[in-house]
N, C-alpha and C positions, 0 to 999 in steps of 0.2 A: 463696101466689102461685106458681103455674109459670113455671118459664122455658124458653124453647124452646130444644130442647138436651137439658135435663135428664133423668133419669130419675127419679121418685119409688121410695125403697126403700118394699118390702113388708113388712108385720109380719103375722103369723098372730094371732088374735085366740079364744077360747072362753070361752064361759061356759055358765055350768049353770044349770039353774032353780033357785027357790028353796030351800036344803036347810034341812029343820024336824025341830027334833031333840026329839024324844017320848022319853017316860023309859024305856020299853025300851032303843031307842039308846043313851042316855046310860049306861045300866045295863052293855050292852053292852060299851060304848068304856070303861066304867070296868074291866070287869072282864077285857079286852082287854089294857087296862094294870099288871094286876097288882096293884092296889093305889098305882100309884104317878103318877097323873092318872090321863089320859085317851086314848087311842089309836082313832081312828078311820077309820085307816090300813089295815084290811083289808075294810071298809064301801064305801070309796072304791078300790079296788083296781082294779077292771074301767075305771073311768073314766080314773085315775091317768095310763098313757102317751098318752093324748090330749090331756089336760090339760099334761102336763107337757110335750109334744112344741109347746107353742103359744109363739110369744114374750111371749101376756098370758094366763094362764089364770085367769078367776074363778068360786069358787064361792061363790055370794052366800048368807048364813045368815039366813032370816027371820026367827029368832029372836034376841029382843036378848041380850045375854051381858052380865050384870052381878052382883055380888056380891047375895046371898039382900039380899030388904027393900031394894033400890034401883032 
């Protein structure tokens, strides 16, 4: 509900198309990381201060993330 008077505050809002992580990627981001997970942090690089610069930023992962066989 508005009230007259008021001002509504602004939130900045981004999202990303769906990101689908194919086993190069993942191959990538593992070997990214050294051995020790997954780093996917310079994949995402170019988009990062956009992203980060929003007060909601989402990058939606089409692919389900579940432990192997679940």
């Amino acid at each position: 509900m508005r009230i007259e008077g008021e001002t509504t505050p602004a939130i900045e809002m981004v999202f990303t198309g769906d990101t689908l992580m194919h086993s190069p990627l993942v191959a990538r981001a593992a070997a990214n990381a050294g051995g020790t997970g997954y780093d996917f942090a310079p994949m995402l690089a170019r988009i990062a201060p956009l992203i980060g610069a929003a007060d909601l930023g989402v990058c939606h992962p089409e692919t389900p993330v579940a432990p192997p066989g679940e």
